[in-house]
C-alpha positions in Angstrom: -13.1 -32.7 -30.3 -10.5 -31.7 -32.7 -12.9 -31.5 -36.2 -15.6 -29.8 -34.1 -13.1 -27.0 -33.8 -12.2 -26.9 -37.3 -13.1 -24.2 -39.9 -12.0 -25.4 -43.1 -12.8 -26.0 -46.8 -10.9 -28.9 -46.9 -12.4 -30.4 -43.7 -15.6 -32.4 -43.2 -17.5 -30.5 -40.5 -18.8 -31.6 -37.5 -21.8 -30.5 -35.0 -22.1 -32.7 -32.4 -21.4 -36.0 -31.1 -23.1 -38.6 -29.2 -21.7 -41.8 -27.3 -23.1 -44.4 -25.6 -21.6 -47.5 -24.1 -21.4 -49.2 -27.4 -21.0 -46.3 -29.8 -20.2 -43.0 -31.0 -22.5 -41.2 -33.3 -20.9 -38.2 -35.3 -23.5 -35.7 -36.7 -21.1 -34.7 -39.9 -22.0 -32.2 -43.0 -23.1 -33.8 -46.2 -20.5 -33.5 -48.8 -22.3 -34.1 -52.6 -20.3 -36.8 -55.0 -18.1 -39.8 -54.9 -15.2 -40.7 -52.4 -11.5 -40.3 -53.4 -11.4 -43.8 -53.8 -14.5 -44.5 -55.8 -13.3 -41.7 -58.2 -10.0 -43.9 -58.5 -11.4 -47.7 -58.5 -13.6 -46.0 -61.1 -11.5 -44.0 -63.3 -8.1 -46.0 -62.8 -5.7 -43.3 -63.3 -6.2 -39.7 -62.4 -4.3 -37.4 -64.7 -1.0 -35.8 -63.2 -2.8 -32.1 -62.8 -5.9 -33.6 -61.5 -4.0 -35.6 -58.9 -1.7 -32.7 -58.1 -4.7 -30.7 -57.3 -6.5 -33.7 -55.3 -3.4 -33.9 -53.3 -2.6 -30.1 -52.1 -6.4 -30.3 -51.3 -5.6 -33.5 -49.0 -2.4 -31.6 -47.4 -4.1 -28.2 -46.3 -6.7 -30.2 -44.4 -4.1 -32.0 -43.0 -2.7 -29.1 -42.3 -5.2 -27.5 -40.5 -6.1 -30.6 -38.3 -2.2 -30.5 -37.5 -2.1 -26.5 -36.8 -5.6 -27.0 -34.5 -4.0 -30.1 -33.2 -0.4 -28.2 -31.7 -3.1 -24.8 -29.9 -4.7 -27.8 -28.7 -1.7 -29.4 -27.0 0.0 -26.1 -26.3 -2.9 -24.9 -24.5 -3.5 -28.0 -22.7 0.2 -28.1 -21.1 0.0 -24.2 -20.1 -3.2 -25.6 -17.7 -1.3 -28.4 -16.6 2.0 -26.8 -15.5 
């Protein structure tokens, strides 16, 4: 699994997983305070620097998942050819 492989600040970790027939149990870090979307519903808007910040946050993790993602695929078709 694809966050189980991640090492990132900017990425929710995970340590193991568990499925059954019916469901799949992630066993995720605890990460302290609100959600991004509490924060807005709650505060309305975010100021522009705030927000920048939030966002550039939001893209490295993105950007890790897509990184991990691609050695993932690459490494995948090098076993399959």
């Amino acid at each position: 699994m694809l966050m189980m492989a991640c090492e990132s600040d900017h990425i929710v970790k995970c340590f193991a997983v568990y499925r059954n027939k019916e469901l799949v149990i992630m066993v995720i870090e605890h990460c302290n305070g609100p959600t991004l979307q509490a924060v807005i519903t709650d505060r309305g808007r975010i100021p522009e620097k705030e927000a920048i910040a939030i966002m550039r946050q939001l893209i490295k993790g993105i950007a890790v998942t897509l990184i991990l993602s691609r050695k993932c695929t690459d490494s995948a078709s090098s076993i399959v050819t």
